[in-house]
Structure formats: structure tokens, C-alpha cells
PyMOL Python script that loads the backbone (N, CA, C, O; Angstrom):
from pymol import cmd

cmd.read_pdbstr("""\
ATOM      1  N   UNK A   1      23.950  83.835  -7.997  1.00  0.00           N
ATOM      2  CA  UNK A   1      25.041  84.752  -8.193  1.00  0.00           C
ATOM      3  C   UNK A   1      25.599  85.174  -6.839  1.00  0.00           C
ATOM      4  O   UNK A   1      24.927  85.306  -5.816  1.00  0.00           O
ATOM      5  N   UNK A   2      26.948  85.374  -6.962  1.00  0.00           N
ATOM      6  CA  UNK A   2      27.510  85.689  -5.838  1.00  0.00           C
ATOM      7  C   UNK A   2      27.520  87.276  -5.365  1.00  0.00           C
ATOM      8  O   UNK A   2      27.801  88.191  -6.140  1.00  0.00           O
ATOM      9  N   UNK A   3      27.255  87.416  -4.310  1.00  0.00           N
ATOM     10  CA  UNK A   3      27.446  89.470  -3.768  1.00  0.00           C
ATOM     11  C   UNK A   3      27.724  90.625  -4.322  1.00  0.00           C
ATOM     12  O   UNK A   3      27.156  91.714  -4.406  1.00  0.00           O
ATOM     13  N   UNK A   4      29.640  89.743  -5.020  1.00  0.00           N
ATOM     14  CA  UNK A   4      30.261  90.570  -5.388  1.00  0.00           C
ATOM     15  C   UNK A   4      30.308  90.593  -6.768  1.00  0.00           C
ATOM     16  O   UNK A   4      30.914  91.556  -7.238  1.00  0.00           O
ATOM     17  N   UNK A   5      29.700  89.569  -7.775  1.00  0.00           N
ATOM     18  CA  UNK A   5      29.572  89.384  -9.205  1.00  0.00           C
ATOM     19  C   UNK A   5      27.903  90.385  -9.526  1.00  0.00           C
ATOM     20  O   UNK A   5      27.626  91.130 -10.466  1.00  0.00           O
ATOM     21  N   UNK A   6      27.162  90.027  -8.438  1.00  0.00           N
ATOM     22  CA  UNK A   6      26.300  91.368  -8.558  1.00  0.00           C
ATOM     23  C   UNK A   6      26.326  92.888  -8.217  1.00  0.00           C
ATOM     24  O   UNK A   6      25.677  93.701  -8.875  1.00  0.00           O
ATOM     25  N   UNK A   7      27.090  93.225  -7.180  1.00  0.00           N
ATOM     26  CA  UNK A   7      28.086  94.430  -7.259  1.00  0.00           C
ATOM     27  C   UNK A   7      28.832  95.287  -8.295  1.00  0.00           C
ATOM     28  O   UNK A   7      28.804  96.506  -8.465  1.00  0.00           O
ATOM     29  N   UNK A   8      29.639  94.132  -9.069  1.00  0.00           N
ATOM     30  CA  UNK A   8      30.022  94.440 -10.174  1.00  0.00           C
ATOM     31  C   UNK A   8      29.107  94.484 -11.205  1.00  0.00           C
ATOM     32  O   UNK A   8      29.396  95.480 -11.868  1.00  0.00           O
ATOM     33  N   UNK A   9      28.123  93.906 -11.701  1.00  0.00           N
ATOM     34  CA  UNK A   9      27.303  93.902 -12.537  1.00  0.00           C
ATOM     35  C   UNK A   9      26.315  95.290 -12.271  1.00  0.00           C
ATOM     36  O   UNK A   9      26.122  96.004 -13.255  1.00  0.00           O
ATOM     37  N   UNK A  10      25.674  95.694 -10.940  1.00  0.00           N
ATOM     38  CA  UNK A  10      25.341  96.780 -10.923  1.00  0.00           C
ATOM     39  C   UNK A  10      26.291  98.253 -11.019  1.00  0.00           C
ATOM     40  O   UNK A  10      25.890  99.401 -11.208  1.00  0.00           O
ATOM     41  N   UNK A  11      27.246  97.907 -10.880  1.00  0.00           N
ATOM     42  CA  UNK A  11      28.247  99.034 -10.797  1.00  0.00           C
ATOM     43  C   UNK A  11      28.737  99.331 -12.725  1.00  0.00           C
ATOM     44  O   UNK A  11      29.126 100.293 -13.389  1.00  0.00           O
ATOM     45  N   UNK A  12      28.429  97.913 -12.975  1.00  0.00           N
ATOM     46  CA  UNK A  12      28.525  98.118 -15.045  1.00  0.00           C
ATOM     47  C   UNK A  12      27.568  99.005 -15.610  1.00  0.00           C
ATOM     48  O   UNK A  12      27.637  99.913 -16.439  1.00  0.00           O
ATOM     49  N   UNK A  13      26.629  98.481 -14.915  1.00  0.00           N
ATOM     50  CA  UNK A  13      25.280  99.175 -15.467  1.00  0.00           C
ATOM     51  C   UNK A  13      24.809 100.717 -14.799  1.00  0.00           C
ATOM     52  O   UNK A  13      23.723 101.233 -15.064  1.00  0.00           O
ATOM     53  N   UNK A  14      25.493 101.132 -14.193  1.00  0.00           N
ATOM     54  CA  UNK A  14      25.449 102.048 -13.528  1.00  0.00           C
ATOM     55  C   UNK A  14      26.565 102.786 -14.320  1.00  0.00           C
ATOM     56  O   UNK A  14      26.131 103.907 -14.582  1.00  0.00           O
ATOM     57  N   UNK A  15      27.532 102.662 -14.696  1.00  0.00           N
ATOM     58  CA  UNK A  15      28.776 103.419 -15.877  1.00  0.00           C
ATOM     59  C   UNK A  15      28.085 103.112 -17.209  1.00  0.00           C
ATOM     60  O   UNK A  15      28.491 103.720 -18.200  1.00  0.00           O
ATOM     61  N   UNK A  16      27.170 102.311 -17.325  1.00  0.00           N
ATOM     62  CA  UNK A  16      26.957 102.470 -18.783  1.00  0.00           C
ATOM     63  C   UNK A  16      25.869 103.160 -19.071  1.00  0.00           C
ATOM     64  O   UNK A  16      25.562 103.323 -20.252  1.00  0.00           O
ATOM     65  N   UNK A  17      24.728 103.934 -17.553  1.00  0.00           N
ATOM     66  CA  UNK A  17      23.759 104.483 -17.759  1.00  0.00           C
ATOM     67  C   UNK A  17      24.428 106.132 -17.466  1.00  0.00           C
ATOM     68  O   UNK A  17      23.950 107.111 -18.040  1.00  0.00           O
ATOM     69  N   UNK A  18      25.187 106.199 -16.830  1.00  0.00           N
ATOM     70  CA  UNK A  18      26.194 107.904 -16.502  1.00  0.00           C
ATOM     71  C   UNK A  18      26.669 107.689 -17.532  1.00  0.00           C
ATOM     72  O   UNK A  18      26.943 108.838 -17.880  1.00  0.00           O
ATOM     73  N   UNK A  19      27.071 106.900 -18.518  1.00  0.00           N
ATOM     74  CA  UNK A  19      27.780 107.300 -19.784  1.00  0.00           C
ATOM     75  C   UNK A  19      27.198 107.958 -21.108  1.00  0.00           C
ATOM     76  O   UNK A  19      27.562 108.745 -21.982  1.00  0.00           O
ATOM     77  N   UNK A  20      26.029 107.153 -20.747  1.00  0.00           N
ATOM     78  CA  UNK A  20      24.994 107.310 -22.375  1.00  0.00           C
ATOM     79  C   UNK A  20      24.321 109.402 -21.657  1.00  0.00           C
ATOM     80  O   UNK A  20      24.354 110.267 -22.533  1.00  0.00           O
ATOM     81  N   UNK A  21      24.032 109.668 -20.805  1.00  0.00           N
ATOM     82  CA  UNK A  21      23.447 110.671 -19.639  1.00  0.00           C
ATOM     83  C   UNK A  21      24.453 111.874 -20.461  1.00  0.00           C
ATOM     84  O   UNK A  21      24.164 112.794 -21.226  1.00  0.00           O
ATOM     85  N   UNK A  22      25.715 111.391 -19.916  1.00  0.00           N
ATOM     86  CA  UNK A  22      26.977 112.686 -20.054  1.00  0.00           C
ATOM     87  C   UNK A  22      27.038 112.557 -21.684  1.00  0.00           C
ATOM     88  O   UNK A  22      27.248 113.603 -22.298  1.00  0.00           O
ATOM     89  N   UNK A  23      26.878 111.407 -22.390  1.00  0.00           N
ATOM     90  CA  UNK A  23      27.163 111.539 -24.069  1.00  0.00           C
ATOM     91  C   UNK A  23      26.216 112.387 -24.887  1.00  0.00           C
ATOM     92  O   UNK A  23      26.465 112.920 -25.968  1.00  0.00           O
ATOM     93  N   UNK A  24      24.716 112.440 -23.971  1.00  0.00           N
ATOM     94  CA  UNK A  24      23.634 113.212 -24.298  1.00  0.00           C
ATOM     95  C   UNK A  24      23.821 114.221 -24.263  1.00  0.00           C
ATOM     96  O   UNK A  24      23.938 114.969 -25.234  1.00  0.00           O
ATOM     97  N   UNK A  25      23.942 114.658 -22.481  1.00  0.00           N
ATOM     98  CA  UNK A  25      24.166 116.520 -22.452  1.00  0.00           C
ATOM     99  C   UNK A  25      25.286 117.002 -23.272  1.00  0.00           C
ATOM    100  O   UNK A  25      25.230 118.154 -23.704  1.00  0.00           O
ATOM    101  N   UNK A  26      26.283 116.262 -23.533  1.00  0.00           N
ATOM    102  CA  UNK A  26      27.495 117.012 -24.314  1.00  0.00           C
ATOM    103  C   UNK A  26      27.134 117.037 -25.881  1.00  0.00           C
ATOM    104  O   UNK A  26      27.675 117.852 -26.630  1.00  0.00           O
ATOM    105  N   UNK A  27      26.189 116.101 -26.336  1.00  0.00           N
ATOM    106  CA  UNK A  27      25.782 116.678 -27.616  1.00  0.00           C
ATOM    107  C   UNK A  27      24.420 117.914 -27.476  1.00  0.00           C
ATOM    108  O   UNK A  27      24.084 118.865 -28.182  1.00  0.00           O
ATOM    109  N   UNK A  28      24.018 117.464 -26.501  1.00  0.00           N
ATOM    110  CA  UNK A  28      22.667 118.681 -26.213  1.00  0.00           C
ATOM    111  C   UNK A  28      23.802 119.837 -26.196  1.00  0.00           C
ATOM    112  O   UNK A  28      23.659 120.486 -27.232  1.00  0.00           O
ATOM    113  N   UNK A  29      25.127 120.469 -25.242  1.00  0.00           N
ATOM    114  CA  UNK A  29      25.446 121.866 -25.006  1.00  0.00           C
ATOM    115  C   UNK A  29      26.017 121.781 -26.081  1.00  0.00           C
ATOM    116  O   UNK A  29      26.172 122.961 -26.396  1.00  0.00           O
ATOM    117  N   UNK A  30      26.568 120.984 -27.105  1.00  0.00           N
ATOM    118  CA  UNK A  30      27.306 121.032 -28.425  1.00  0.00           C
ATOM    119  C   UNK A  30      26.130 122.050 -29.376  1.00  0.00           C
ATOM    120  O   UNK A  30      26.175 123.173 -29.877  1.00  0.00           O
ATOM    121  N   UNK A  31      24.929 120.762 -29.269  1.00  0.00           N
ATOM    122  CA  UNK A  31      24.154 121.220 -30.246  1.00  0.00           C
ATOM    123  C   UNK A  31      23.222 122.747 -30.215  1.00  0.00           C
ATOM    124  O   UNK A  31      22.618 123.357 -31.097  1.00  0.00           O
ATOM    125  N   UNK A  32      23.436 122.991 -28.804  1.00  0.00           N
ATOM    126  CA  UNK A  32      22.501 124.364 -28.460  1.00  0.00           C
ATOM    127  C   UNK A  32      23.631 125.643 -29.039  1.00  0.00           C
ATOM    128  O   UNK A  32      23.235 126.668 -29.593  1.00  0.00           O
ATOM    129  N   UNK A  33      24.951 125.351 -28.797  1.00  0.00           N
ATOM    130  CA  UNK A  33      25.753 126.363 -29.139  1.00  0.00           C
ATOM    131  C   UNK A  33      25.968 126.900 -30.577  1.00  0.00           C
ATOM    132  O   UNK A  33      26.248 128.024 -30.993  1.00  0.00           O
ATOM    133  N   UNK A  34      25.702 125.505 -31.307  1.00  0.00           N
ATOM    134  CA  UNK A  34      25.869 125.334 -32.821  1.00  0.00           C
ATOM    135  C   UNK A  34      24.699 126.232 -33.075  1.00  0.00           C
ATOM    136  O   UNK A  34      24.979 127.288 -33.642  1.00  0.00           O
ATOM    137  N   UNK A  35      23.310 126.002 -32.737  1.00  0.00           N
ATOM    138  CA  UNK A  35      21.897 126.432 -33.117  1.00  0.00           C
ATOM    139  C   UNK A  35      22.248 128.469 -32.760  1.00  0.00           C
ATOM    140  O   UNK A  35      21.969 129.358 -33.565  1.00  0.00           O
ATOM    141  N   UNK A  36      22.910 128.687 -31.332  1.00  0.00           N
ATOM    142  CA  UNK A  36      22.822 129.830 -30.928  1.00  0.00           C
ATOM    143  C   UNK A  36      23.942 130.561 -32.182  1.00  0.00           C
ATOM    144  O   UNK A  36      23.492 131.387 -32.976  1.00  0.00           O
ATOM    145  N   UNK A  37      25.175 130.201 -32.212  1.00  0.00           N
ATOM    146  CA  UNK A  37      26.097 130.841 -33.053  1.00  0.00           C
ATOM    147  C   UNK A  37      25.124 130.723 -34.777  1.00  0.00           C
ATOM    148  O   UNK A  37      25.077 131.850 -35.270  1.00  0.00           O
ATOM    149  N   UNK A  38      24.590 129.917 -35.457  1.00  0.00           N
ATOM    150  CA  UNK A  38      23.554 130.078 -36.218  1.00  0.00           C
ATOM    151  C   UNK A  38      22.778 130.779 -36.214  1.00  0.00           C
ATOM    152  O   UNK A  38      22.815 131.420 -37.264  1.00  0.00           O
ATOM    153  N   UNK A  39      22.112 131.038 -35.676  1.00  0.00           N
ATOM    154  CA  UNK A  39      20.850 131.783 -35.251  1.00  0.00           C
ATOM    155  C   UNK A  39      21.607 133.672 -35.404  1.00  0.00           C
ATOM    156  O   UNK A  39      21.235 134.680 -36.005  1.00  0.00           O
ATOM    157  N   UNK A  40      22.615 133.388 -34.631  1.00  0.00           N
ATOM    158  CA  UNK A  40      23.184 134.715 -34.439  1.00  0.00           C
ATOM    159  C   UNK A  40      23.648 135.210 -35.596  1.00  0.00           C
ATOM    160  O   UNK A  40      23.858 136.409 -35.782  1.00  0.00           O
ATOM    161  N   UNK A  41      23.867 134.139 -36.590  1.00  0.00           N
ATOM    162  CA  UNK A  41      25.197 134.885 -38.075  1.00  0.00           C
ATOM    163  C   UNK A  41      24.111 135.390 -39.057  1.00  0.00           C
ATOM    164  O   UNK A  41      24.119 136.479 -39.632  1.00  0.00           O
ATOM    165  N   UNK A  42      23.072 134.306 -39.164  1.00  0.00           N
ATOM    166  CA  UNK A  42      21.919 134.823 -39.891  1.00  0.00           C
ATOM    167  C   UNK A  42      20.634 136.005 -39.573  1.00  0.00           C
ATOM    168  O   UNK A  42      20.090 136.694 -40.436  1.00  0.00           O
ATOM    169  N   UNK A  43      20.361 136.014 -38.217  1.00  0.00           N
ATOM    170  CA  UNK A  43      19.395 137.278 -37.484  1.00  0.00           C
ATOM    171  C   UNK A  43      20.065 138.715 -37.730  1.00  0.00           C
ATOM    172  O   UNK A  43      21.243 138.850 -37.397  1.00  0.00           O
ATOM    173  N   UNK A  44      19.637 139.380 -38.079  1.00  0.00           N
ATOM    174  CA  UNK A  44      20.262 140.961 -38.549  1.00  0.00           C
ATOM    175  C   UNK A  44      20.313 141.010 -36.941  1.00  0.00           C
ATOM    176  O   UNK A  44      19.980 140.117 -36.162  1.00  0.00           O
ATOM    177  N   UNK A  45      20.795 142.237 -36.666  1.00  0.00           N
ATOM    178  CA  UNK A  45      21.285 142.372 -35.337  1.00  0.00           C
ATOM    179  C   UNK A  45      19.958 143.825 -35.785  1.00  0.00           C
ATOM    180  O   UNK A  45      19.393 144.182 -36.819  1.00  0.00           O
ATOM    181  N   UNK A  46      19.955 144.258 -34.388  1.00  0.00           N
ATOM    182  CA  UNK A  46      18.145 145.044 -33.715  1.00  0.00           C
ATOM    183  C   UNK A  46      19.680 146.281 -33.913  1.00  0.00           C
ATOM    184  O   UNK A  46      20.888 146.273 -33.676  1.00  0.00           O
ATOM    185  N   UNK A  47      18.549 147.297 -34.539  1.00  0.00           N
ATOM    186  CA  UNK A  47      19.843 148.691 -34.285  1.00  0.00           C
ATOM    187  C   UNK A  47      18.741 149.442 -32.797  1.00  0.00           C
ATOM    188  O   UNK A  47      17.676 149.314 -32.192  1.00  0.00           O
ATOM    189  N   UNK A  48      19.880 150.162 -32.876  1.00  0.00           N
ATOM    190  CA  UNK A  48      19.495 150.776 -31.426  1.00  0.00           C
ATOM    191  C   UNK A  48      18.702 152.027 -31.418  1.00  0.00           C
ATOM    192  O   UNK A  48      18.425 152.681 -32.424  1.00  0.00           O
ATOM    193  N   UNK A  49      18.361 152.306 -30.201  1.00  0.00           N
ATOM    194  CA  UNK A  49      16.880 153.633 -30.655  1.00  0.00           C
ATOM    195  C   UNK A  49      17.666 154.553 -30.951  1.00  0.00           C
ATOM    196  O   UNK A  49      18.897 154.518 -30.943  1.00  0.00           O
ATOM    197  N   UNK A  50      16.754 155.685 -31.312  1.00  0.00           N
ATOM    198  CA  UNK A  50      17.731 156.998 -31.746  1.00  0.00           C
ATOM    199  C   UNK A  50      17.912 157.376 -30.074  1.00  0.00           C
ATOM    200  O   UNK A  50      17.241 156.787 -29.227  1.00  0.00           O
ATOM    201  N   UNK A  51      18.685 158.197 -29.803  1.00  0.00           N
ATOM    202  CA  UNK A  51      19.451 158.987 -28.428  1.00  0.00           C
ATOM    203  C   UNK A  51      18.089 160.140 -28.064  1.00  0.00           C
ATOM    204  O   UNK A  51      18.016 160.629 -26.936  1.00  0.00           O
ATOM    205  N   UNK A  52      17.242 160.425 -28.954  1.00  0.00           N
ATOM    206  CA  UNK A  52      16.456 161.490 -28.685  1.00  0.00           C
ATOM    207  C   UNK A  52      14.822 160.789 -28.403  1.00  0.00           C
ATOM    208  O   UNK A  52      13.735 161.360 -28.320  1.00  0.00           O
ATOM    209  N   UNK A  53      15.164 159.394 -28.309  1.00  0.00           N
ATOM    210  CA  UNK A  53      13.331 158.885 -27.954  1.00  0.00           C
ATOM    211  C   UNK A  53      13.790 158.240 -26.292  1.00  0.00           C
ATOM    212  O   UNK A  53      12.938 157.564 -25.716  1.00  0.00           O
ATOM    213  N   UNK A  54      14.876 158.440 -25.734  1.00  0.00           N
ATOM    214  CA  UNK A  54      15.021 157.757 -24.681  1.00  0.00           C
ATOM    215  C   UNK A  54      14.666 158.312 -23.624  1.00  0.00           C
ATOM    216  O   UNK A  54      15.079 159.455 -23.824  1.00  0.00           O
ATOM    217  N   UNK A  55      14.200 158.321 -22.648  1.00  0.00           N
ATOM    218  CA  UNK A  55      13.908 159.251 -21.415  1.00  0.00           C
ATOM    219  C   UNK A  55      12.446 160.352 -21.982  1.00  0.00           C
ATOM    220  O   UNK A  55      12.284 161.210 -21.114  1.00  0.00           O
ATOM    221  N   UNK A  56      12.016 160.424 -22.467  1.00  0.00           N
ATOM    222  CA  UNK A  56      10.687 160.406 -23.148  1.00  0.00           C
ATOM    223  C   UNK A  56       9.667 159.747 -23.008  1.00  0.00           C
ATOM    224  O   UNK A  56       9.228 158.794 -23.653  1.00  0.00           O
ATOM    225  N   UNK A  57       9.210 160.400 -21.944  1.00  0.00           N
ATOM    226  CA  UNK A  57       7.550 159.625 -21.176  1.00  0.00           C
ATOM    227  C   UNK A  57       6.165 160.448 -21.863  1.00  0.00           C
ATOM    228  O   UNK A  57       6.174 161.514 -22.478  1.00  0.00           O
ATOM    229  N   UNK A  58       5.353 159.837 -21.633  1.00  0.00           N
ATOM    230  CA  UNK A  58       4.155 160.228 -21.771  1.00  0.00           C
ATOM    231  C   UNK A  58       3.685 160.695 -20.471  1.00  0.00           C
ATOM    232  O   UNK A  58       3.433 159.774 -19.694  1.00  0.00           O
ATOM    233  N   UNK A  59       3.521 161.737 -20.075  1.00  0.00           N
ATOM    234  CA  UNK A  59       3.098 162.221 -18.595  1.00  0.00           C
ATOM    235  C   UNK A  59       1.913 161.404 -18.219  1.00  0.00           C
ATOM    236  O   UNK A  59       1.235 160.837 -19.076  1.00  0.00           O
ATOM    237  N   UNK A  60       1.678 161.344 -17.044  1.00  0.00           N
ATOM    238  CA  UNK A  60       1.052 160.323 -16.398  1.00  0.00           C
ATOM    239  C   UNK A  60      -0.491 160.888 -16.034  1.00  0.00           C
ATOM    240  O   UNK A  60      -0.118 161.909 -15.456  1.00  0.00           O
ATOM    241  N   UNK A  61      -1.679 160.938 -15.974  1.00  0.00           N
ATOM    242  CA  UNK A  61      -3.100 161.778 -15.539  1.00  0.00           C
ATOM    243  C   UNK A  61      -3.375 161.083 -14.888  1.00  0.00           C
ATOM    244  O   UNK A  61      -3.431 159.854 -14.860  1.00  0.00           O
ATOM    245  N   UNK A  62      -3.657 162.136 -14.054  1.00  0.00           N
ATOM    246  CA  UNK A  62      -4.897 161.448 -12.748  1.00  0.00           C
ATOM    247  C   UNK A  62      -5.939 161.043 -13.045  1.00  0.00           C
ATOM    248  O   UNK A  62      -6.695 160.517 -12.228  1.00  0.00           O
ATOM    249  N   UNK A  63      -6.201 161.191 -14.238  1.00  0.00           N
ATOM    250  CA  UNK A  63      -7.726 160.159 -14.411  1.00  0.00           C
ATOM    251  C   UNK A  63      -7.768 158.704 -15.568  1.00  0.00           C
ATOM    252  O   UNK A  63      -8.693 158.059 -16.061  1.00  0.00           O
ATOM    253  N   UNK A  64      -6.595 158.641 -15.642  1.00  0.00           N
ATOM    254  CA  UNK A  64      -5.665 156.945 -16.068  1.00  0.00           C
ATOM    255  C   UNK A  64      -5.833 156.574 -14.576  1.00  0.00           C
ATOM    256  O   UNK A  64      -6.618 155.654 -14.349  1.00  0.00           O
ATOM    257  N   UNK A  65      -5.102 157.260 -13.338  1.00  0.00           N
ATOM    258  CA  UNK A  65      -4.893 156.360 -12.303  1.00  0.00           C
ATOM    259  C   UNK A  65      -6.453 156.222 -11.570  1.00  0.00           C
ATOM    260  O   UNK A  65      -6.537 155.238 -10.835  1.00  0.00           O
ATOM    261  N   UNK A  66      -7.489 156.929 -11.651  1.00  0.00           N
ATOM    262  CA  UNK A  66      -8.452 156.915 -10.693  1.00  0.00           C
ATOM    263  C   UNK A  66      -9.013 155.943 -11.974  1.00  0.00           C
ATOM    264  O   UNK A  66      -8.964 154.810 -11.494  1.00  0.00           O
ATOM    265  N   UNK A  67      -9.558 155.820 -13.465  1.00  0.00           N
ATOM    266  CA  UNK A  67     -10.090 154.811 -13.976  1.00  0.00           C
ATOM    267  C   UNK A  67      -9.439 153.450 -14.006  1.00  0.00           C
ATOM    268  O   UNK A  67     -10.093 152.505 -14.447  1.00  0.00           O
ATOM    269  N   UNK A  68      -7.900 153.228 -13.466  1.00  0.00           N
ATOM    270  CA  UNK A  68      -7.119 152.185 -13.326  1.00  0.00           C
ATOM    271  C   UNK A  68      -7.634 151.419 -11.930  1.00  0.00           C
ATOM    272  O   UNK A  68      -7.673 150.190 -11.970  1.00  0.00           O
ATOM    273  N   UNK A  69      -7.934 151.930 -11.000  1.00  0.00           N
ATOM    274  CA  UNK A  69      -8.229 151.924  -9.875  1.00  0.00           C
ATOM    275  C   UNK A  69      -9.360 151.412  -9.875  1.00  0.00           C
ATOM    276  O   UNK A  69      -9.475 150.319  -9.320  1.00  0.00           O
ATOM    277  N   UNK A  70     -10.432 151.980 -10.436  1.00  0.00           N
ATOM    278  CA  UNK A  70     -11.841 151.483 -10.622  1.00  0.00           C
ATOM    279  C   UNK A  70     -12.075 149.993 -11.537  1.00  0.00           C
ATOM    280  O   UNK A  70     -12.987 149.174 -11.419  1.00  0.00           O
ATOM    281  N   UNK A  71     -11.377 149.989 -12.094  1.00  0.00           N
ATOM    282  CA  UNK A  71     -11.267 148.921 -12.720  1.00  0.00           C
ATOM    283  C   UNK A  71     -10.700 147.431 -11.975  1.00  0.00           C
ATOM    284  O   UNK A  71     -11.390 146.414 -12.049  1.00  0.00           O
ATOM    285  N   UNK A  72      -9.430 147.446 -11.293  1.00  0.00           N
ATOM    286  CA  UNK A  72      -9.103 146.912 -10.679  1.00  0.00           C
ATOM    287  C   UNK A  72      -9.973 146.764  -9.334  1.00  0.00           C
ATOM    288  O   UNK A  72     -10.091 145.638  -8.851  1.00  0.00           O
ATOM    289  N   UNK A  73     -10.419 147.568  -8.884  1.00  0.00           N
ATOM    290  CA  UNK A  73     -11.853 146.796  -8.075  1.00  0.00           C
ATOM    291  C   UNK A  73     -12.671 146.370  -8.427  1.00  0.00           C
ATOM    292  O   UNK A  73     -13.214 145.373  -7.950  1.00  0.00           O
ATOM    293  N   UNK A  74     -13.137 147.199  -9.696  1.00  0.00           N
ATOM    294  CA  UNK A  74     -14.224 146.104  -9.972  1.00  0.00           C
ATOM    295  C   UNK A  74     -14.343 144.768 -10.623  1.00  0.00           C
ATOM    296  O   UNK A  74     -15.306 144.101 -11.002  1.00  0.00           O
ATOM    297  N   UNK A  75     -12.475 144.516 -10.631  1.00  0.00           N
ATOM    298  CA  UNK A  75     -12.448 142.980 -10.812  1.00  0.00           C
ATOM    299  C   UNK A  75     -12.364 142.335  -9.732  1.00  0.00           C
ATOM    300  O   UNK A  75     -13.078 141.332  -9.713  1.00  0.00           O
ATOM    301  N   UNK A  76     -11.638 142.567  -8.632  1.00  0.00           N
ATOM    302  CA  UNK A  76     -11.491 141.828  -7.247  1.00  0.00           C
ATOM    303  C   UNK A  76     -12.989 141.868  -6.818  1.00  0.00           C
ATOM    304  O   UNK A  76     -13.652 140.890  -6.474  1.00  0.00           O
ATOM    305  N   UNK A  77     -13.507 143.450  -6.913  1.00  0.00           N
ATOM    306  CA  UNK A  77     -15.253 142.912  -6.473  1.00  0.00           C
ATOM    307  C   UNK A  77     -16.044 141.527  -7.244  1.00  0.00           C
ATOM    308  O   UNK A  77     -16.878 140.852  -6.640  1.00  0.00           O
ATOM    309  N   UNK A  78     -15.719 141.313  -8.341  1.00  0.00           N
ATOM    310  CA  UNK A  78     -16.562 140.123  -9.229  1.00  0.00           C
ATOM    311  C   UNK A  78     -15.685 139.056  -8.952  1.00  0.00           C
ATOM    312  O   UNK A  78     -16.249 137.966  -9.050  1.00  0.00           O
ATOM    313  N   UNK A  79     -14.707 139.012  -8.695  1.00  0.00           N
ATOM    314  CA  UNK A  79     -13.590 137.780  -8.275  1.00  0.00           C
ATOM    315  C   UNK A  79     -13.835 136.953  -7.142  1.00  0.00           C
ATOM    316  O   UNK A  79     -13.648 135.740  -7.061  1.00  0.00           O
ATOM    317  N   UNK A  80     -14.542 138.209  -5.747  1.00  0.00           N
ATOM    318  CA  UNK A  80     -15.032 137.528  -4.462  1.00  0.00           C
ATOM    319  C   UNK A  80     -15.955 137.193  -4.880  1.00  0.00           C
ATOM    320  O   UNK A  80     -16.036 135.984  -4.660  1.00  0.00           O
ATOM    321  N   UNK A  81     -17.016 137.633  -5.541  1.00  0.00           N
ATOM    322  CA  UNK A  81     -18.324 137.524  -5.261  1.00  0.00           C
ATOM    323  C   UNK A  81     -18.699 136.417  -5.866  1.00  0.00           C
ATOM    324  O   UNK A  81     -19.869 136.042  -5.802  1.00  0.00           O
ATOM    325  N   UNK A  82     -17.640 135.652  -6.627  1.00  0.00           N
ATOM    326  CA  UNK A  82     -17.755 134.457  -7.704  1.00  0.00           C
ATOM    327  C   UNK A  82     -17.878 133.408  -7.085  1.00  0.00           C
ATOM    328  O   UNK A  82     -17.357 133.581  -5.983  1.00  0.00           O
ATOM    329  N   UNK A  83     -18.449 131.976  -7.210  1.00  0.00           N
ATOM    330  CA  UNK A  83     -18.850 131.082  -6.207  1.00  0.00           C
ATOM    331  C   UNK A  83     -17.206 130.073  -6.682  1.00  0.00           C
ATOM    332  O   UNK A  83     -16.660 130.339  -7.753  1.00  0.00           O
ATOM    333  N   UNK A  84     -16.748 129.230  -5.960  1.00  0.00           N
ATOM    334  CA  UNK A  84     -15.547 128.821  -6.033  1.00  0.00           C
ATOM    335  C   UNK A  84     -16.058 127.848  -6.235  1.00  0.00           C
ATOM    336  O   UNK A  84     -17.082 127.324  -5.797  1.00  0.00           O
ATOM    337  N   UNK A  85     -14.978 127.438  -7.266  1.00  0.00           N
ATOM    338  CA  UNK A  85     -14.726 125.804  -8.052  1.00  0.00           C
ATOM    339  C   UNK A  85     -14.798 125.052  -7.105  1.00  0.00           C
ATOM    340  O   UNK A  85     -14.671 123.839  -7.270  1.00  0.00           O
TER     341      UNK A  85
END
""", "prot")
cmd.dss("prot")
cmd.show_as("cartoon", "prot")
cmd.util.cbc("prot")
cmd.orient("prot")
């Protein structure tokens, strides 16, 4: 075969592999939009909190943070002390 008859022949096959590529993703973003607008008509929609649970904490104790604390060392303590894989 000549240079340029293989040139062309790779350059065929090269438009016919970007073709099948772009025919895919455009049914993939077709088909994801179809699934999302579906998904959306049938899912009840989430109602929203009442206005009076928002900004409503549970106050925080110092002895959550000092048993949080203890805990978290005494995993890094058993974590070093563990013999490595």
C-alpha cells in the first residue's frame, strides 16, 4: 500500500471511531436528561422545614468535648501502636 492510501485509510477509521464516541455521549446526555426530568415528575418534591426548627441547636457540653477527645486518642493511640501491613 501506498503512504497516502494508508493515510487515508487511517484518517477513515479515525472518523468512524469519533463518530460512533460523539453518537454515544449524545445518547448518554439525551438519555440522562430523559431519566432526570422522570425521576423529577414522579418524586414528590421534600417540603421544607417549619421556620421555627431552624437555627435551633442543641447546646454544646464540655463533657461531649473532653469524652470526644478521649476517644479520639485513644484511637490514634491503638492506630500507632498497631504493627503495619
Amino acid at each position: 500500500m501506498q503512504d497516502s492510501e494508508l493515510l487515508q485509510e487511517g484518517l477513515a477509521i479515525m472518523g468512524l471511531g469519533m463518530g460512533f464516541v460523539f453518537v454515544f455521549l449524545t445518547v448518554l446526555v439525551v438519555s440522562v436528561t430523559l431519566m432526570s426530568k422522570l425521576v423529577g415528575r414522579f418524586q414528590p418534591l421534600s417540603t421544607p422545614a417549619s421556620p421555627g426548627s431552624q437555627g435551633v441547636r442543641a447546646p454544646v457540653h464540655a463533657d461531649n468535648d473532653a469524652e470526644i477527645q478521649a476517644v479520639i486518642s485513644a484511637a490514634v493511640h491503638r492506630y500507632r501502636s498497631s504493627p503495619p501491613n
